[in-house]
C-alpha positions in Angstrom: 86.6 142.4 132.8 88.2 143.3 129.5 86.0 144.3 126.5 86.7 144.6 122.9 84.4 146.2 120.1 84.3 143.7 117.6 82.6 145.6 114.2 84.1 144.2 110.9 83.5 144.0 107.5 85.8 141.1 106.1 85.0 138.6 108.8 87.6 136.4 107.9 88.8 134.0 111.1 86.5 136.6 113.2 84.5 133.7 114.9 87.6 131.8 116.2 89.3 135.2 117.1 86.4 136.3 119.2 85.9 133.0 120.8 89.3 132.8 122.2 88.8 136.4 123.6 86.0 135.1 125.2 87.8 131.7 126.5 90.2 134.1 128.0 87.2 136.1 129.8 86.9 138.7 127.5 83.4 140.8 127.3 82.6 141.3 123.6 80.7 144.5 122.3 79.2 144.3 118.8 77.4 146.1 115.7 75.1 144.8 112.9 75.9 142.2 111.0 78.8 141.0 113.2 76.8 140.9 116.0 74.7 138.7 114.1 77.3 136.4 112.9 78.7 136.0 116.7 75.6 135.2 117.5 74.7 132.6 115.2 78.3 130.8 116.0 76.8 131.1 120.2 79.1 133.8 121.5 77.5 135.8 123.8 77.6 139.6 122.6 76.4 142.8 124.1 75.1 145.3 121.1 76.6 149.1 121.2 73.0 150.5 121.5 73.2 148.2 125.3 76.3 150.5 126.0 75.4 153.8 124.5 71.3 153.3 125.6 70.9 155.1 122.1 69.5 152.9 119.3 71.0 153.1 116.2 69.8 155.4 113.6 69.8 156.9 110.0 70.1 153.6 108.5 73.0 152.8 110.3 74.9 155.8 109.7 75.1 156.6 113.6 75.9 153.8 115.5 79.1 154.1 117.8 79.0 157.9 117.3 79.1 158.5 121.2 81.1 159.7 124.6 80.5 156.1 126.1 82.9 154.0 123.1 84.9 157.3 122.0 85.2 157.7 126.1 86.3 154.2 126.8 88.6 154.4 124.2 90.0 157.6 125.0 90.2 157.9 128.3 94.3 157.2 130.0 94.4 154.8 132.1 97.2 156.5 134.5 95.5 159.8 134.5 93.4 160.1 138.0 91.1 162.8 136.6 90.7 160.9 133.0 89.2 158.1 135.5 87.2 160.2 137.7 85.3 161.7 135.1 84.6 158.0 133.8 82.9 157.0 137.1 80.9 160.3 137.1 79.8 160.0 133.7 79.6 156.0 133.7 82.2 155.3 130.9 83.7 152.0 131.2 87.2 151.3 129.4 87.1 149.6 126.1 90.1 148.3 125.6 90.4 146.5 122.2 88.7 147.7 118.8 89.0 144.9 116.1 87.8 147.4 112.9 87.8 146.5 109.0 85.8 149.3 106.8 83.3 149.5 104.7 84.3 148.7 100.8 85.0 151.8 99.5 87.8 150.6 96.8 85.7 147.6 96.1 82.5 150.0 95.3 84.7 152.4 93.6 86.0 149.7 91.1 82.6 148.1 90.3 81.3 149.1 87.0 77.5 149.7 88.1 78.4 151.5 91.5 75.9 154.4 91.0 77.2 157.5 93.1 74.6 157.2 96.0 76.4 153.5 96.2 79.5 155.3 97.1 78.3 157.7 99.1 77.2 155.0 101.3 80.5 153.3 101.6 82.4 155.8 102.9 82.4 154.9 106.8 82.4 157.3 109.3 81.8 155.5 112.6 84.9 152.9 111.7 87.7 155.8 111.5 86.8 157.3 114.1 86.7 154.4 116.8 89.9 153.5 114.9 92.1 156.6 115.3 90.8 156.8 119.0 91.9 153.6 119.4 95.3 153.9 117.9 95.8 157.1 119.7 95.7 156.1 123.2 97.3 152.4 121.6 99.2 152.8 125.1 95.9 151.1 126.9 93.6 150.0 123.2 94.9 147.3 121.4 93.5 148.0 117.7 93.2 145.7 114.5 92.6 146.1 111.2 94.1 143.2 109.2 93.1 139.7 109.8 96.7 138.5 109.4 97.3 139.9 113.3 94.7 138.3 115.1 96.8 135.5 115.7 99.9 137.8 116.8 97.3 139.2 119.6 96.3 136.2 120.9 99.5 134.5 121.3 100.3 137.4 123.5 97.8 137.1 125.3 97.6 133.9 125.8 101.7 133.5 127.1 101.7 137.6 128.2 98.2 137.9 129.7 98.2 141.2 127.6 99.4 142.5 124.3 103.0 143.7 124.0 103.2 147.8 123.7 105.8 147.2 120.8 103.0 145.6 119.2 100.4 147.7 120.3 102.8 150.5 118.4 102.7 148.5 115.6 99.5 147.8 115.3 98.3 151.6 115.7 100.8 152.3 112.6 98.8 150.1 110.5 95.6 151.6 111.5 96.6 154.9 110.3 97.9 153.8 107.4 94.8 152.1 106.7 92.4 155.2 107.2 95.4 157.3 105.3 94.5 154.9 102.3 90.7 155.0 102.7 90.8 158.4 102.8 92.7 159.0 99.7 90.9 156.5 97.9 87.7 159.0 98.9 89.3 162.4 98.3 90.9 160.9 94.9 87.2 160.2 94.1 85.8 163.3 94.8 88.4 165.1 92.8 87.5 163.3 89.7 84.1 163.7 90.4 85.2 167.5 90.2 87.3 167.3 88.0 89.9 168.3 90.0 93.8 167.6 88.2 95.8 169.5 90.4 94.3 170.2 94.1 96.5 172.1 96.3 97.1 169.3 98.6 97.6 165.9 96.5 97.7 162.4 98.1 98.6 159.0 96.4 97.9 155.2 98.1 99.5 152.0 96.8 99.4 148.5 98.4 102.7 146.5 98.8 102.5 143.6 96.3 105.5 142.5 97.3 108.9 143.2 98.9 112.1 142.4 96.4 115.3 140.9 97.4 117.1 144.5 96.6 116.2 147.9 94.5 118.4 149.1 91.5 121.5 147.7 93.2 122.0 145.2 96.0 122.5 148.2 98.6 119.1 149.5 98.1 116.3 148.1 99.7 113.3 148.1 97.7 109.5 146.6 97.4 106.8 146.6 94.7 103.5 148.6 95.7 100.4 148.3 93.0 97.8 151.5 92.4 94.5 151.0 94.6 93.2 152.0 91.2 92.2 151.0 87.9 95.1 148.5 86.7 93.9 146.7 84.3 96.6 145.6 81.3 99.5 146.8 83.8 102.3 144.5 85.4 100.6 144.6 88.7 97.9 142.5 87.1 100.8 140.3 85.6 100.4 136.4 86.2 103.6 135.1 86.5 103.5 131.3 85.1 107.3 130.3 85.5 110.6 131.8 86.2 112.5 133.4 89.3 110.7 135.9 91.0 110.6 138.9 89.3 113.4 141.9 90.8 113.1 145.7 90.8 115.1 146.0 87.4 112.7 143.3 85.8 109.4 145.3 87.0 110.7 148.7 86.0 112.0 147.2 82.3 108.7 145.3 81.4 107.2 148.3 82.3 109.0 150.3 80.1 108.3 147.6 77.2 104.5 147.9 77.9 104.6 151.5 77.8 105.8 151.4 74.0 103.8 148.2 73.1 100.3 150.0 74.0 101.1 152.3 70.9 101.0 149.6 68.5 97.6 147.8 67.4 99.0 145.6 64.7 101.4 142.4 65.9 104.4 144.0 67.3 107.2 142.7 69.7 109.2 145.0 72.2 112.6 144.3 73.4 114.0 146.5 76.3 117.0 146.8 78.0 117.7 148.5 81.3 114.7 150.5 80.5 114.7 151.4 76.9 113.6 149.9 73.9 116.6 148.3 71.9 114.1 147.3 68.8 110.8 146.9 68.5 109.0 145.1 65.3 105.6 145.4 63.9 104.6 142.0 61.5 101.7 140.1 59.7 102.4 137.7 62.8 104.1 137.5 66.3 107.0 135.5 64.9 107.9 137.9 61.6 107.4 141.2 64.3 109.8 139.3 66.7 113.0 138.2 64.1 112.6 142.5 63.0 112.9 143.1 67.1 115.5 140.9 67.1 117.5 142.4 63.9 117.5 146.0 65.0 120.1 145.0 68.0 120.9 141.4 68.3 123.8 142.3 70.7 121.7 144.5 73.2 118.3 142.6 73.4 120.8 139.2 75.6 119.4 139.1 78.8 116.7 141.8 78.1 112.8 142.0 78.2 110.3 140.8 75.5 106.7 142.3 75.6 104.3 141.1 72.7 100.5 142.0 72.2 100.1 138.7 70.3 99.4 135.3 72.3 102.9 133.7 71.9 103.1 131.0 69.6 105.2 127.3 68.8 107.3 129.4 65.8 108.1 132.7 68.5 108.4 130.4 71.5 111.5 128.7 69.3 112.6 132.1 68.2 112.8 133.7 71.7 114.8 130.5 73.1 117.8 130.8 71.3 118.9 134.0 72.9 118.9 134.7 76.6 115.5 136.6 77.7 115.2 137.2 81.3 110.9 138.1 80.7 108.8 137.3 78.8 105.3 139.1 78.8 101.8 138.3 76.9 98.1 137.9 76.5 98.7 134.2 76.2 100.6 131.6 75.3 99.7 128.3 73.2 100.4 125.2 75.3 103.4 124.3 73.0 105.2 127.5 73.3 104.3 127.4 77.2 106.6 124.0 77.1 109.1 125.5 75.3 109.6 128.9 76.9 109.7 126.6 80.2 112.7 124.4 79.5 114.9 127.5 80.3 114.7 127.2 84.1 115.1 130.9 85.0 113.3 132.6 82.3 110.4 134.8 83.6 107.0 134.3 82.1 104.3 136.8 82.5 100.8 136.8 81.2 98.6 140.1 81.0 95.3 140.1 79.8 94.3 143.4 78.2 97.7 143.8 77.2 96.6 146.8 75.1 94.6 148.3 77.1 95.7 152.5 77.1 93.1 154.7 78.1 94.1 155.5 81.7 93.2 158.4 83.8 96.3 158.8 85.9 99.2 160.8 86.9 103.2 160.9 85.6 105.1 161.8 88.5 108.8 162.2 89.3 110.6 162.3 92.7 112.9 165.1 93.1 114.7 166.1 96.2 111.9 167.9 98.7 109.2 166.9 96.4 107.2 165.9 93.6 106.6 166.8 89.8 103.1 165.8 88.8 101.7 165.5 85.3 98.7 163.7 83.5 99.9 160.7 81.4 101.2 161.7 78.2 98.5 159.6 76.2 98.5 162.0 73.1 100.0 160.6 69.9 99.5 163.5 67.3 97.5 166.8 66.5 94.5 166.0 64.6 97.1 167.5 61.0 99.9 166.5 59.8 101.9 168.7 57.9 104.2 168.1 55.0 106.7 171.1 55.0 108.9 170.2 52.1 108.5 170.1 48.2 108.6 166.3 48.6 105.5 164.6 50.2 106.6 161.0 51.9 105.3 157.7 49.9 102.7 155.6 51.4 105.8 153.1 52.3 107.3 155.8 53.7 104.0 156.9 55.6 103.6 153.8 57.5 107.5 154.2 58.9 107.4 157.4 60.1 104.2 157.0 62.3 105.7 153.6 63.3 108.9 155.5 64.2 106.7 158.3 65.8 104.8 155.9 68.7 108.8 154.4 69.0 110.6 158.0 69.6 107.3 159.2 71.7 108.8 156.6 74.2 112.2 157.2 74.2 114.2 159.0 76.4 114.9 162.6 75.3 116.8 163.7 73.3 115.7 161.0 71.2 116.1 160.1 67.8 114.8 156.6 66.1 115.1 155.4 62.5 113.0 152.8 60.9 111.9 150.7 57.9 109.4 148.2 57.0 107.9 148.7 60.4 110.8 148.1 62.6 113.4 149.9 64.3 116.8 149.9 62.1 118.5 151.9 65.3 117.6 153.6 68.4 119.6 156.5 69.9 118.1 157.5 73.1 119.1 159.7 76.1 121.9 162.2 74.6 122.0 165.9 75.7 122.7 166.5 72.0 120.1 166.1 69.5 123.2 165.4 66.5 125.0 163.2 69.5 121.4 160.7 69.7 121.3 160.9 65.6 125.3 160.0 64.9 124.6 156.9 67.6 121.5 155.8 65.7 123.4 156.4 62.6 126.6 154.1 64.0 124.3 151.2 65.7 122.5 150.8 62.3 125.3 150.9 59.9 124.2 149.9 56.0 120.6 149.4 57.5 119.8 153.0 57.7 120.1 153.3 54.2 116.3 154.0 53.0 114.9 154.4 56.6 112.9 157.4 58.0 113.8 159.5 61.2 111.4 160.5 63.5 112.8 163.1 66.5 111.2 163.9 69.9 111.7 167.5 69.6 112.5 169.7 66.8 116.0 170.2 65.6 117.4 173.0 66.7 120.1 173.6 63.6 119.5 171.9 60.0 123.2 169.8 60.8 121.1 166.9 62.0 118.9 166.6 58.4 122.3 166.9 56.5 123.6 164.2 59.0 120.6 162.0 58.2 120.7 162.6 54.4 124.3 161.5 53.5 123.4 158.1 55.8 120.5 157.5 53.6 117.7 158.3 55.5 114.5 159.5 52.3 112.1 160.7 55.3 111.7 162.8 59.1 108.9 163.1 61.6 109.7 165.7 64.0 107.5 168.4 65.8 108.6 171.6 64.8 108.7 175.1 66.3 112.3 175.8 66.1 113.1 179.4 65.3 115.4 177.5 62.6 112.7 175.4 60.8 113.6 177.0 57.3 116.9 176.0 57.7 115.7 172.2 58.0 113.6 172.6 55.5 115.7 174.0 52.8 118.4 171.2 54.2 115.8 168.5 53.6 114.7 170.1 50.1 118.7 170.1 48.9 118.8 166.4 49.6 114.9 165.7 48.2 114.1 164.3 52.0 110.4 164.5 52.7 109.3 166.1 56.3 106.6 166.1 58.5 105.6 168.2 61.2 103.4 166.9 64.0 102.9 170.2 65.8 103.6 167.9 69.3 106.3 167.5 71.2 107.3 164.3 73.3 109.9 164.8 75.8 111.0 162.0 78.3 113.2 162.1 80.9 
């Protein structure tokens, strides 16, 4: 007779599963609370501590700790003295293990898990009997995910056993399963250590969904969420109309909430292919939307729109008579819902906690043979500012320059971004030349840059890029500093009576 250990924490469909083992003449081992629960339903189950003749112990903690289940998982089948030491030590086979583990992530993510909580959810029996399993997957079939039991018993049912392709398959999702709970645990402890940088470093995701392609149509691509904290991120994203959303869709809205989660007044984002192309701060959503709008009305067709306001009747009609592919925010009022929605392909996303900022997590690249890893860069300024010229900036002024500040801090490097009235007049991003991303700005903006303010990434290495900005009109900069040739931007700021700031902070992004 064939036996399966049946120990789960979701029960989902476990009942039906188990009983059409048991129609098919399977025996049915079982622990705790799913013994129980077969029980109550009238399957007949034998309890480990029957096979193991040890009773469990420590609260629970030991249960299928021993050589009888790791044996009759273990042992080969094919291997004459694998089954003569089963007779002499009287090991019989198991040969299916239908596993789910304790709720570590779900613990994790509670707000009033106390540590000892934790602690508790980390399973120990559960791995085990599932890497034995998927180890000798030749003779165990294993399951961890719900979604196969009807898979196994189809095979069954027409095969009389399960396929070994799917007995492959199914051992693959097992160790990726215990790969996950296990970095979900070490991930724990290292921030229980504080630990930013261990020598080995780990990350787990969970598909969300696959996509129809990745950057182009040749790529193939898919859309995996943090196990995390992801609160006011795309992967908690509702999406209430629209096309489903494609790899270049995720990656710009992304980008658009990056930069709106600088702004706390009513401000409007507009990206395209991943940068900004204006962004607008207002007394509402509708007047922070039109200054979006005005800073590239050429670039923003077909691009993203990320807002922090709930959308309203006025923006709705404002949005619709340009091409948007998404549209993302807290809410929406039921009017502007009806009117975003009579564009059949527009994409509309709502995101509670929109604003939310104050992650703990890692900024990593990919680079060929491996990985650059950083913590977030979720520092706006050094705690003084300081005026370096023999003009100090307005008030007006002021407001600009730490508007155009949280605008160049996302922007790819070199970066340069002027503004006025709290909204981008031009945006010159991603130039290996720091005068190149100014004279771009400078050309996109045209007579609008006249009375702006600049605001740079990284300092300037040579005072050309000041005298650039004076004679276009520009009355105020926000840069870092540190270049050995500050004077020289100083005394080219003082000729033209600019005022300058230095923030002592630098933000590359590449």
């Amino acid at each position: 007779m064939r036996r399966a250990l049946i120990s789960v924490y979701d029960k989902t469909g476990i009942v039906e599963f188990t009983q059409k083992l048991v129609d098919m003449g399977w025996e049915i081992i079982s622990t705790g609370g799913t013994s129980r629960k077969l029980k109550e339903a009238q399957i007949q189950v034998i309890d480990v501590s029957e096979i193991t003749e040890f009773p469990e112990c420590f609260d629970g903690r030991v249960k299928t700790l021993h050589p009888k289940i790791h044996g009759g998982l273990l042992a080969l089948r094919d291997n004459p003295n694998h089954i003569k030491s089963m007779e002499n030590l009287d090991i019989n086979t198991i040969d299916m293990v239908v596993n789910n583990l304790y709720p570590f992530k779900e613990t994790i993510l509670k707000d009033t898990a106390t540590h000892e909580e934790i602690i508790e959810n980390i399973d120990i029996g559960g791995p085990s009997m599932l890497r034995a399993a998927a180890k000798n997957y030749k003779f165990v079939s294993v399951i961890v995910d719900p979604k196969d039991y009807q898979r196994v018993i189809t095979e069954l049912q027409t095969d009389g056993d399960v396929k070994l392709d799917t007995k492959q398959y199914l051992a693959a999702k097992v160790f990726q399963h215990t790969s996950n709970y296990d970095t979900l645990i070490s991930d724990y402890f290292n921030q229980k250590s504080d630990i930013k940088m261990p020598d080995t470093i780990t990350f787990t995701f969970e598909k969300k969904q696959d996509l129809r392609y990745g950057e182009n149509p040749h790529q193939k691509a898919a859309y995996y969420t943090s196990t995390g904290e992801t609160q006011g991120t795309l992967s908690e994203a509702v999406q209430l109309h629209g096309k489903e959303l494609s790899f270049n869709n995720i990656n710009d809205t992304n980008g658009a909430l990056e930069v709106l989660k600088e702004y706390e007044e009513p401000t409007i984002v507009a990206v395209k292919h991943a940068s900004a192309c204006g962004i607008g701060s207002g007394q509402n959503i509708q007047e922070a939307f039109i200054k979006a709008y005005e800073c590239d009305k050429v670039s923003i067709f077909g691009g993203i729109i990320a807002s922090n306001r709930e959308i309203d009747e006025q923006t709705a009609e404002e949005i619709n008579n340009i091409f948007i592919d998404v549209v993302a925010a807290p809410s929406y009022t039921d009017k502007a819902l009806e009117i975003l929605k009579s564009k059949k392909n527009i994409r509309i996303l709502t995101l509670s906690n929109i604003n939310k900022n104050d992650y703990r997590a890692y900024d990593f690249k990919k680079v060929m043979g491996g990985i650059l890893v950083q913590d977030r860069n979720n520092k706006l300024l050094e705690d003084e500012l300081k005026v370096v010229t023999k003009r100090e900036p307005s008030q007006e002024e002021m407001q600009d320059l730490i508007f155009a500040w949280k605008a160049v801090k996302n922007t790819k490097s070199n970066g340069i971004v002027l503004a006025k009235n709290c909204a981008t007049v031009a945006l010159g991003p991603g130039q290996v030349s720091r005068i190149w991303a100014l004279e771009n700005a400078v050309k996109q903006g045209k007579q609008k840059v006249k009375g702006s303010v600049m605001a740079s990434d990284a300092f300037f290495p040579f005072s050309d890029s000041i005298e650039a900005a004076a004679k276009a009109g520009v009355t105020a900069v926000i840069q870092p500093g540190g270049s050995l040739k500050d004077q020289e931007s100083i005394d080219m700021a003082d000729k033209y009576g600019i005022a300058m700031i230095f923030t002592g902070i630098r933000h590359f992004k590449h």
